[in-house]
VOBA-1610 file (N, C-alpha, C; in pm, whole numbers, padded with zeros to 5 digits, always signed):
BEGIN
Unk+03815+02899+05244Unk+03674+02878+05208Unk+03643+02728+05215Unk+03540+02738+05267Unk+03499+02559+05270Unk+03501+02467+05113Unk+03469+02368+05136Unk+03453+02298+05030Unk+03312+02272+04991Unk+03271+02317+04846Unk+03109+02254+04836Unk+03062+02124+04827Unk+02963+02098+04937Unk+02924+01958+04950Unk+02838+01959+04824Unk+02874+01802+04745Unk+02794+01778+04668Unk+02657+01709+04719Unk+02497+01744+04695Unk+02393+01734+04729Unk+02386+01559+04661Unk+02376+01469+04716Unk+02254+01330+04684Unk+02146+01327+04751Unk+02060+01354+04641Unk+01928+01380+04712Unk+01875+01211+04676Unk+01770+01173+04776Unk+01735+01035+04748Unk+01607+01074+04660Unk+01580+01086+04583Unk+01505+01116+04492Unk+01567+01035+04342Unk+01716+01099+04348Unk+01760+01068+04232Unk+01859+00901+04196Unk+01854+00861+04339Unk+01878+00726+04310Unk+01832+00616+04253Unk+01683+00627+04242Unk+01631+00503+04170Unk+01703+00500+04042Unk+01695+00601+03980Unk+01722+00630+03843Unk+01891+00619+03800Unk+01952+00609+03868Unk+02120+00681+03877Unk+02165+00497+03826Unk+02125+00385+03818Unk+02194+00260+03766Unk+02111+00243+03632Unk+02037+00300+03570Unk+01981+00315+03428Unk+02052+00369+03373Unk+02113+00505+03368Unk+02142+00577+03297Unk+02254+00668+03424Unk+02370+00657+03476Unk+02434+00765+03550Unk+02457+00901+03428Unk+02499+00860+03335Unk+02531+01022+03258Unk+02403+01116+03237Unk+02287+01052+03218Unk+02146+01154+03206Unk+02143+01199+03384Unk+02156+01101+03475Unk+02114+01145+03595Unk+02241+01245+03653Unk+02308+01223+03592Unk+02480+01342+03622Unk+02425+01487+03538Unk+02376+01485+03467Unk+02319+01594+03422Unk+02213+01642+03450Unk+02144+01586+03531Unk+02022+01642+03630Unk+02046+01687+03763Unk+02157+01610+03786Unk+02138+01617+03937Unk+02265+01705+03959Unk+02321+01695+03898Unk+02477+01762+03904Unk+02510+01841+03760Unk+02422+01910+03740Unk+02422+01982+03624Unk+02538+02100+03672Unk+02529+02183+03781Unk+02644+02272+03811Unk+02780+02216+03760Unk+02782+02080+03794Unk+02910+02044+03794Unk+02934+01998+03629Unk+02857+01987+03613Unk+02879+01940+03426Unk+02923+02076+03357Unk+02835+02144+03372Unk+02887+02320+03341Unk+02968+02355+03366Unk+03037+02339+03498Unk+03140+02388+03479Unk+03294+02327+03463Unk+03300+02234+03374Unk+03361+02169+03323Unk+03347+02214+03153Unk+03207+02285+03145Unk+03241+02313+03048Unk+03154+02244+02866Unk+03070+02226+02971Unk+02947+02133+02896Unk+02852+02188+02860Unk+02808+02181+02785Unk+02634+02271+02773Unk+02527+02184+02773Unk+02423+02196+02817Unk+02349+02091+02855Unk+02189+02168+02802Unk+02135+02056+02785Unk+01995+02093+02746Unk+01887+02124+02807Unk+01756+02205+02848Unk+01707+02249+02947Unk+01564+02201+02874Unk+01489+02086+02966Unk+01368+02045+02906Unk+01282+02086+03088Unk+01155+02108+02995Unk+00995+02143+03054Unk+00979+02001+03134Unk+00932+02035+03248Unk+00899+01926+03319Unk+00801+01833+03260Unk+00793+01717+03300Unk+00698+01554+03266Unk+00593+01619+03365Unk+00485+01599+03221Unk+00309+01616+03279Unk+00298+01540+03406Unk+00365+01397+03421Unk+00336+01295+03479Unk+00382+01363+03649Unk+00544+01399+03632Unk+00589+01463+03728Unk+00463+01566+03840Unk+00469+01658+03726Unk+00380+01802+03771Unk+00234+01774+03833Unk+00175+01664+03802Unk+00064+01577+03859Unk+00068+01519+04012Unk+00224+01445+03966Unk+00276+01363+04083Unk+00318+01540+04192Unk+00333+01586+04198Unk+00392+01703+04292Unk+00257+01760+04389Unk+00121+01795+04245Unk-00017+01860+04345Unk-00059+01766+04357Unk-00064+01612+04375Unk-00124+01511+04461Unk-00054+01527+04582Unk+00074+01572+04589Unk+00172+01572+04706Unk+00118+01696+04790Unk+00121+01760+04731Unk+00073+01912+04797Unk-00103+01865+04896Unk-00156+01795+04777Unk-00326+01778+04836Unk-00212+01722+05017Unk-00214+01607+05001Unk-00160+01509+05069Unk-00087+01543+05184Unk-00015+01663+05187Unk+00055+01742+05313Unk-00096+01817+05365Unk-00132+01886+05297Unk-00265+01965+05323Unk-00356+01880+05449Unk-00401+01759+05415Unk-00507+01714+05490Unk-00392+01670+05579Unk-00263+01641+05587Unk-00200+01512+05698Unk-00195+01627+05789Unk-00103+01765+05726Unk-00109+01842+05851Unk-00212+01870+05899Unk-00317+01896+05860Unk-00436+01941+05920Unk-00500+01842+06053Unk-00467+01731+06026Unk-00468+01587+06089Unk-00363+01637+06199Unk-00218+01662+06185Unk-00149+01652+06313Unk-00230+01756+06408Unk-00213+01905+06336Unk-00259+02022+06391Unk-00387+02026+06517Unk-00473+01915+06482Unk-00631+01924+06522Unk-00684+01791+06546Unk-00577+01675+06482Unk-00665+01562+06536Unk-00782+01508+06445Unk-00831+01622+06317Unk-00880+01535+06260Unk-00820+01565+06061Unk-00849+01453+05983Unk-00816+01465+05856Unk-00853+01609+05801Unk-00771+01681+05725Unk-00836+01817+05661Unk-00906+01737+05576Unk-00963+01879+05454Unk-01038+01859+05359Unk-00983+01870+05229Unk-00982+01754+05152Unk-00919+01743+05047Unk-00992+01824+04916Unk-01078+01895+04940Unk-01117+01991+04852Unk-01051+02106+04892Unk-00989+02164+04987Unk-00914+02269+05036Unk-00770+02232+05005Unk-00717+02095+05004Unk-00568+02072+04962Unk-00588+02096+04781Unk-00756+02002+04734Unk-00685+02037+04606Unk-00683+02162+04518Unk-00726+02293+04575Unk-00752+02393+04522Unk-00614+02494+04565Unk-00552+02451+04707Unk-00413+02514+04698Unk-00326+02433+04593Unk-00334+02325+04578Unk-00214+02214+04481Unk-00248+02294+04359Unk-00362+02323+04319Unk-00367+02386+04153Unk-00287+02526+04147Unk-00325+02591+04226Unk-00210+02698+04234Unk-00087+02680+04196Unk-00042+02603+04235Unk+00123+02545+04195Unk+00146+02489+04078Unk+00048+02390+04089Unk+00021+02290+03915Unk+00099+02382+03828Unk-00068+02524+03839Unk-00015+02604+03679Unk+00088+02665+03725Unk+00120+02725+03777Unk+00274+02765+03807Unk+00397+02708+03724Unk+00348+02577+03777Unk+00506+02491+03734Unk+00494+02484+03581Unk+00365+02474+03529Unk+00369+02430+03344Unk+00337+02518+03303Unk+00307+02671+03360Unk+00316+02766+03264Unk+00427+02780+03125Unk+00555+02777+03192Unk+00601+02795+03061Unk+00607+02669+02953Unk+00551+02578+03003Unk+00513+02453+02919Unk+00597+02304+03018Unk+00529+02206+02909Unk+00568+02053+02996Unk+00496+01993+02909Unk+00580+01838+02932Unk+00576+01734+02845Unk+00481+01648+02913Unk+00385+01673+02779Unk+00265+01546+02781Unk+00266+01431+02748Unk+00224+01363+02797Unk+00210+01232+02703Unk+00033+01160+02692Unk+00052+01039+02659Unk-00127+01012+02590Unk-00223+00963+02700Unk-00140+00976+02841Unk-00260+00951+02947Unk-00312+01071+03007Unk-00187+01163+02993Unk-00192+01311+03022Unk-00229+01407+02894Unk-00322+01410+02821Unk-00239+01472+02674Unk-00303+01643+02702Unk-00343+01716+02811Unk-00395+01839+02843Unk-00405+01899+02933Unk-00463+02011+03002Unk-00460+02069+03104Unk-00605+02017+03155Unk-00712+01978+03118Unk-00836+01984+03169Unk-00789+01825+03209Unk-00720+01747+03137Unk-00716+01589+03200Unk-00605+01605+03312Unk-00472+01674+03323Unk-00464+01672+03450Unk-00527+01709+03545Unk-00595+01853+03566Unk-00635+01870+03648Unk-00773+01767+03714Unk-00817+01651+03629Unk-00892+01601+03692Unk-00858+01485+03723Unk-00744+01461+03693Unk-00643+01376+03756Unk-00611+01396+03890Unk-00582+01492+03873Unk-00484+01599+04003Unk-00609+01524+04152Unk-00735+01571+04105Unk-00842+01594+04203Unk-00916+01397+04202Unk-00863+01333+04127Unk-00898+01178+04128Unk-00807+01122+04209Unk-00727+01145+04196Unk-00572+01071+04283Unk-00587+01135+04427Unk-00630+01253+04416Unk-00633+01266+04546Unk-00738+01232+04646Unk-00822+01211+04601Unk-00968+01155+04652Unk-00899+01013+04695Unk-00839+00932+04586Unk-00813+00764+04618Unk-00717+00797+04721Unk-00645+00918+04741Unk-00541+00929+04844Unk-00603+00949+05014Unk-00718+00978+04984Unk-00780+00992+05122Unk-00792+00869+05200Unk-00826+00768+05153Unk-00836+00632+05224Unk-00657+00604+05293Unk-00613+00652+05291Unk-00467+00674+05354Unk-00484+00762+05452Unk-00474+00890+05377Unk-00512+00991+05527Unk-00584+00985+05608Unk-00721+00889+05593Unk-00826+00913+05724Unk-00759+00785+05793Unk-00689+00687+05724Unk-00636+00589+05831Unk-00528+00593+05923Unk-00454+00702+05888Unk-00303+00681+05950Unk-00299+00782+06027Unk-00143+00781+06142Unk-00158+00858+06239Unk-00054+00932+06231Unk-00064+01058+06177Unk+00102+01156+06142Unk+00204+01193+06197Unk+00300+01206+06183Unk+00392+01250+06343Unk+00475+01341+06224Unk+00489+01342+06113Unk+00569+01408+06052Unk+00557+01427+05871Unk+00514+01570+05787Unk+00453+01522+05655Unk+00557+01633+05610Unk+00597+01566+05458Unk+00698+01710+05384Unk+00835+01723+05492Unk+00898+01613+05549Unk+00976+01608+05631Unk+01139+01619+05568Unk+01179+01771+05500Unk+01352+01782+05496Unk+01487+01703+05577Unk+01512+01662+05543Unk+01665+01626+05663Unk+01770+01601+05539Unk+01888+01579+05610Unk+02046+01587+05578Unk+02096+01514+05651Unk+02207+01469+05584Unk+02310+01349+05684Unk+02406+01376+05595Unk+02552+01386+05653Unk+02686+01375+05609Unk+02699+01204+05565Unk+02725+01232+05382Unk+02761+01065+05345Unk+02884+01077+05301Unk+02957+01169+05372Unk+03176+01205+05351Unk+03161+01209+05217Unk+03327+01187+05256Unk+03443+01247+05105Unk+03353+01402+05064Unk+03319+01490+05113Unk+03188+01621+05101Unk+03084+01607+05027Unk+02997+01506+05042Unk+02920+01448+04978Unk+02778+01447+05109Unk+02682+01511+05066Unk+02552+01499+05158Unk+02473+01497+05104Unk+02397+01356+05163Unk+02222+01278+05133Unk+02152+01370+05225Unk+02045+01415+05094Unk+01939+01455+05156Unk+01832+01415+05090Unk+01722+01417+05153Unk+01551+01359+05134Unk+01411+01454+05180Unk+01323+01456+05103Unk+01214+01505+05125Unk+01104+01383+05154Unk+01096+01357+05293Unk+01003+01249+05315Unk+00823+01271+05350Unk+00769+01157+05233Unk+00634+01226+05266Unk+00540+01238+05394Unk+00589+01119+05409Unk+00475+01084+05576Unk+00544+01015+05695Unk+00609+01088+05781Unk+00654+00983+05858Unk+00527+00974+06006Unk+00515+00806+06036Unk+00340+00802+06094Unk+00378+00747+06249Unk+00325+00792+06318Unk+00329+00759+06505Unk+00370+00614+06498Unk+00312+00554+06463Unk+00418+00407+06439Unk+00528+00335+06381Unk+00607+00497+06366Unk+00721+00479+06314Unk+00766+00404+06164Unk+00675+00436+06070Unk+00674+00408+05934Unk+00738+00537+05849Unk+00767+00507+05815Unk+00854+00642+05606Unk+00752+00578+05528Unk+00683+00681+05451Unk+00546+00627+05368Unk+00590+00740+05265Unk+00593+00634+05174Unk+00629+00763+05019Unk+00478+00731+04989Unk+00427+00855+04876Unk+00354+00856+04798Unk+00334+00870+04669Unk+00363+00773+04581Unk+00365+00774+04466Unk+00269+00736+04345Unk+00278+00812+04243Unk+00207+00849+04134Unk+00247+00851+04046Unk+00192+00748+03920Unk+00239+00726+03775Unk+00175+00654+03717Unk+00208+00661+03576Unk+00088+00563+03444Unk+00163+00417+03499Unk+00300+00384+03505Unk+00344+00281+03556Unk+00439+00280+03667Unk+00383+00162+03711Unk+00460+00100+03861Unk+00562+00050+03853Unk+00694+00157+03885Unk+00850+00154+03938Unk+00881+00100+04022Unk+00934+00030+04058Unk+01018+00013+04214Unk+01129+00153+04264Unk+01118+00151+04362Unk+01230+00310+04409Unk+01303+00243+04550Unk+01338+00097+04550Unk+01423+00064+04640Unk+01549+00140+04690Unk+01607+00211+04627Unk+01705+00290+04693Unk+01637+00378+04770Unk+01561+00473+04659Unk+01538+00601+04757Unk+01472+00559+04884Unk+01384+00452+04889Unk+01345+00429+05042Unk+01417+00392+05140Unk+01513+00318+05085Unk+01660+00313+05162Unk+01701+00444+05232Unk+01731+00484+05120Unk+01768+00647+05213Unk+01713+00712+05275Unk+01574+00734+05306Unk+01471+00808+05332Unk+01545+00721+05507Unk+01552+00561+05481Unk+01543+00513+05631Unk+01712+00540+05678Unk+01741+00567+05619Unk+01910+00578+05643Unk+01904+00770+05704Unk+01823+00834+05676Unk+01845+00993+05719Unk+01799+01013+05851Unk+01631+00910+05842Unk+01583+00927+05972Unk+01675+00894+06060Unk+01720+00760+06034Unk+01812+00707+06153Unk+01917+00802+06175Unk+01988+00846+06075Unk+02111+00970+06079Unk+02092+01078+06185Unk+01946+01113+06154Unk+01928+01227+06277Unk+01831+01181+06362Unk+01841+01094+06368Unk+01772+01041+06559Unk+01673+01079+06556Unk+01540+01064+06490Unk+01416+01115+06492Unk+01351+01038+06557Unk+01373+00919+06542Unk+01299+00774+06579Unk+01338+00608+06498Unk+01285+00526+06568Unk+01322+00401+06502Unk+01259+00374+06379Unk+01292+00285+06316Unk+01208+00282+06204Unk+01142+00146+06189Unk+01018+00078+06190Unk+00958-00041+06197Unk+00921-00047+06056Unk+00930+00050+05953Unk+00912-00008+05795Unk+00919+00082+05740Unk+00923+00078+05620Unk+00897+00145+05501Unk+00783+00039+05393Unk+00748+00177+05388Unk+00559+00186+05287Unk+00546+00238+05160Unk+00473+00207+05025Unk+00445+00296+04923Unk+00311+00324+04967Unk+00273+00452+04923Unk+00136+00361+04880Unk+00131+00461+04737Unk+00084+00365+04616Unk+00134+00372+04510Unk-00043+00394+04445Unk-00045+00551+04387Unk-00200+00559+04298Unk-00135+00546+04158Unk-00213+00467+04071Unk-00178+00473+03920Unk-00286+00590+03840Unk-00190+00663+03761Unk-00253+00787+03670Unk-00319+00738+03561Unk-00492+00708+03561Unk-00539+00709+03446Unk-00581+00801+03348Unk-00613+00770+03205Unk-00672+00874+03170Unk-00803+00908+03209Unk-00881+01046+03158Unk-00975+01067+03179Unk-01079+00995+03220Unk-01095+00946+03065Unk-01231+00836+03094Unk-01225+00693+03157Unk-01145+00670+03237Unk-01128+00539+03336Unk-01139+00597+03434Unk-01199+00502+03528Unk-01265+00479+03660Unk-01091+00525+03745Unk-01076+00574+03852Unk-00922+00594+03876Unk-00938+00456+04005Unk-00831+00384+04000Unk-00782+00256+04079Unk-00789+00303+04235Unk-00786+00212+04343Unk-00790+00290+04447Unk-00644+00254+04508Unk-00592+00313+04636Unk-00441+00328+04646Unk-00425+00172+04706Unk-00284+00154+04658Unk-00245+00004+04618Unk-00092+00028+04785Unk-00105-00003+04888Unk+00007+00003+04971Unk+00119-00106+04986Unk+00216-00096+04941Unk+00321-00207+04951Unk+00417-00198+05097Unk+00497-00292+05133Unk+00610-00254+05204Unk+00682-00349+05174Unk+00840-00258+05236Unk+00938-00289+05157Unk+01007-00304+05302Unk+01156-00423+05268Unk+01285-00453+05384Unk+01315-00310+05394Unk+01344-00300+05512Unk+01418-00199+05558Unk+01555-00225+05515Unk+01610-00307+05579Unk+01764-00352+05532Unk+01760-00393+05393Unk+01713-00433+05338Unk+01725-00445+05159Unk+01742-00318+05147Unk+01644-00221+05138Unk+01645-00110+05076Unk+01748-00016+05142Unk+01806-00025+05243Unk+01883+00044+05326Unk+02068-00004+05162Unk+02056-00145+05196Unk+02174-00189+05164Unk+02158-00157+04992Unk+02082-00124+04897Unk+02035-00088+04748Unk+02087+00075+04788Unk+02080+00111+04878Unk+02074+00281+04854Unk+02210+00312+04883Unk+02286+00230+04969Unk+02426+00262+05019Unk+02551+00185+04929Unk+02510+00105+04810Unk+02542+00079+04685Unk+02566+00202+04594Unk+02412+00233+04553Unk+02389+00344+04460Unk+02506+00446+04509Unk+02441+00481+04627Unk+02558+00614+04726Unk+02662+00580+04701Unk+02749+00460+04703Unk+02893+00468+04644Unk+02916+00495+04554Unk+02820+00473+04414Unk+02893+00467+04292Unk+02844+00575+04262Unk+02779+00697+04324Unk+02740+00811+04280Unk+02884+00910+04323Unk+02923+00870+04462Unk+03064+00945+04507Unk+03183+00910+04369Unk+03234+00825+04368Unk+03296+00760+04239Unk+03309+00838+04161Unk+03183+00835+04096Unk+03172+00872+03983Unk+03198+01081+03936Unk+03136+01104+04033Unk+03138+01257+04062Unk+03324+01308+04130Unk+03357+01239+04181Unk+03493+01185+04184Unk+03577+01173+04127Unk+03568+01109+03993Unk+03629+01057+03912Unk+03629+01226+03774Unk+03476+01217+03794Unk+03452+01312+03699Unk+03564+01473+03749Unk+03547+01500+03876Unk+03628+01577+03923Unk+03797+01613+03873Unk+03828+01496+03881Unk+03974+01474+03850Unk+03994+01495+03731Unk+03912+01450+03623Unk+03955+01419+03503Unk+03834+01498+03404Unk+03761+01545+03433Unk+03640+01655+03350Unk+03627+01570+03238Unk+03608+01415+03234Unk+03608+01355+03116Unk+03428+01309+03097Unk+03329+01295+03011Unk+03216+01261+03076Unk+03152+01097+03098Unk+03312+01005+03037Unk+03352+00894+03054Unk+03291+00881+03187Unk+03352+00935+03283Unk+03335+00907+03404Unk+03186+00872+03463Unk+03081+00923+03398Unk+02955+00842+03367Unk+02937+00785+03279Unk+02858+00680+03332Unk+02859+00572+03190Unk+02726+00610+03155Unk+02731+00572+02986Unk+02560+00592+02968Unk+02545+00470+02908Unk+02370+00464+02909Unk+02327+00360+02908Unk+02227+00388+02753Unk+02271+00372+02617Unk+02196+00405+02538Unk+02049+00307+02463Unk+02075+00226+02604Unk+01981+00114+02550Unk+01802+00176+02673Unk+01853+00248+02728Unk+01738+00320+02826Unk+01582+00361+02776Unk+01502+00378+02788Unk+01395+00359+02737Unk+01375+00522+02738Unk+01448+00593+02810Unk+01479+00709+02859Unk+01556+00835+02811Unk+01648+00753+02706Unk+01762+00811+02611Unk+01736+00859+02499Unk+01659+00987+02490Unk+01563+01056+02406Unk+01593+01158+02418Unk+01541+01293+02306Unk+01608+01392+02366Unk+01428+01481+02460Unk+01359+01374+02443Unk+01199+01398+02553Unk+01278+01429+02670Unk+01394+01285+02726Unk+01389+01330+02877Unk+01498+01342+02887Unk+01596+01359+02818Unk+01749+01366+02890Unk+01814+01446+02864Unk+01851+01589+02956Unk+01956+01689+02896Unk+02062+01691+02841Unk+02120+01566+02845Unk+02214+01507+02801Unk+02253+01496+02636Unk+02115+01430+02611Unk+02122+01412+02440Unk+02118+01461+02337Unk+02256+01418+02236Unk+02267+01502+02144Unk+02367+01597+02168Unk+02397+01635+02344Unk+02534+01708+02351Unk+02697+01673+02333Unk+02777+01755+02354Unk+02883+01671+02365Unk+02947+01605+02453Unk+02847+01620+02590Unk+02878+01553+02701Unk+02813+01405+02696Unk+02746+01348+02566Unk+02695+01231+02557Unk+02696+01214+02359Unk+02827+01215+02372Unk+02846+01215+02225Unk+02757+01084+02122Unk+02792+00980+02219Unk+02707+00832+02189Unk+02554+00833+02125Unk+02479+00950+02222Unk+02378+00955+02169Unk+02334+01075+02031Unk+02437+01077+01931Unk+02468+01165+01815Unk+02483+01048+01753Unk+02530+00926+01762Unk+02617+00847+01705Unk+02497+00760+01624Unk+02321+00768+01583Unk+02265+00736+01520Unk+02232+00827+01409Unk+02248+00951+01462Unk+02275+01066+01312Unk+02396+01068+01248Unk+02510+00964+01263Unk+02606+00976+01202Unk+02692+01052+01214Unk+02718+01138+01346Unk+02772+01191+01407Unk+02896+01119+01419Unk+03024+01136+01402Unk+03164+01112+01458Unk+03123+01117+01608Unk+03181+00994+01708Unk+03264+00980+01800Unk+03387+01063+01874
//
């Protein structure tokens, strides 16, 4: 029987030098289990579930654009994206005070995507919602969901949040897959970055950055080592040592981390007076 490749998806790299033991339990939760861990199962981030049907609007009009040549209609992307929205938070999801309801996302959902149009009517698509895979050894495979790749040979993420992250790895990788499978050259990598207000604010219009190719190439093939390592290490020895955590994370809550409070992150017990 073959061996199972462990999945690095570039998604989860930005996050993986904050905290590797919360992101070992997200991303590699199979493998924590079965070692023998129990892990905690939290409702997706309002913020997330927002960020996903702006994505959905956003494939909607680009394909419609490759298909025909001209931009779809972002009142037709945002009425399929709600479909999904409630889908995903039916059984519930974590709000917070820019998001604190269903009537303020959804007019979120349909604000972000409007500021997202000044993107779509400018650019020229060659590829939207773009899957690929690349062998990164020792049975270890990077994969990426890329949002826009554009006739002039750009990787254009689209991102959405109350605050502005940097995601230098994952764009790294995004340019490290294309190149992997010979799609085309790559002349840059792009954000273009909408910020989630609340309701009653005016919503910002989209803010486009670009980033080194080779910076971000060489940030992601860092991360990628110490993610093999570590999953590696953890292998051999089922110890959860083998990720380090980071309890100083802004993140290390039991809001976002399946981690906390278990015994696969004993550390974070260790303010209830929990034994070590």
């Amino acid at each position: 029987m073959a061996q199972k490749q462990h999945r690095i998806r570039a998604s989860m790299l930005p996050a993986w030098p904050d905290c590797p033991r919360r992101s070992a339990a997200k991303s590699f939760k199979y493998l924590v289990k079965a070692k023998g861990y129990a892990l905690r199962e939290l409702p997706p981030s309002i913020g997330a579930a927002v960020g996903t049907a702006v994505h959905k609007v956003a494939e909607v009009v680009l394909q419609h654009k490759i298909d025909t040549g001209e931009v779809g209609s972002q009142a037709d992307g945002f009425e399929q994206a709600l479909v999904g929205f409630r889908e995903e938070i039916a059984p519930g999801a974590v709000w917070d005070d820019t998001t604190p309801n269903v009537n303020a996302a959804e007019h979120q959902i349909n604000s972000l995507a409007k500021a997202y149009m000044q993107v779509a009517e400018t650019v020229m698509p060659k590829a939207v919602e773009l899957s690929l895979e690349a062998n990164a050894g020792d049975g270890f495979l990077l994969t990426g969901h890329i949002d826009l790749l554009t006739a002039d040979e750009y990787v254009r993420d689209l991102k959405t949040g109350a605050v502005d992250r940097p995601y230098y790895q994952q764009h790294g990788a995004y340019a490290l897959l294309v190149r992997s499978n010979q799609i085309s050259g790559i002349q840059g990598l792009a954000v273009d970055w909408l910020k989630r207000v609340g309701k009653t604010k005016a919503q910002p219009p989209v803010v486009i950055k670009e980033y080194s190719v080779d910076a971000c190439q060489r940030a992601a093939l860092e991360v990628i080592g110490d993610v093999k390592r570590c999953v590696q290490d953890f292998e051999k020895t089922g110890s959860a040592v083998a990720f380090s955590a980071n309890c100083m994370s802004m993140m290390c809550n039991d809001k976002y981390c399946p981690a906390w409070g278990t015994a696969f992150c004993p550390v974070s017990m260790a303010g209830k007076g929990e034994k070590l």
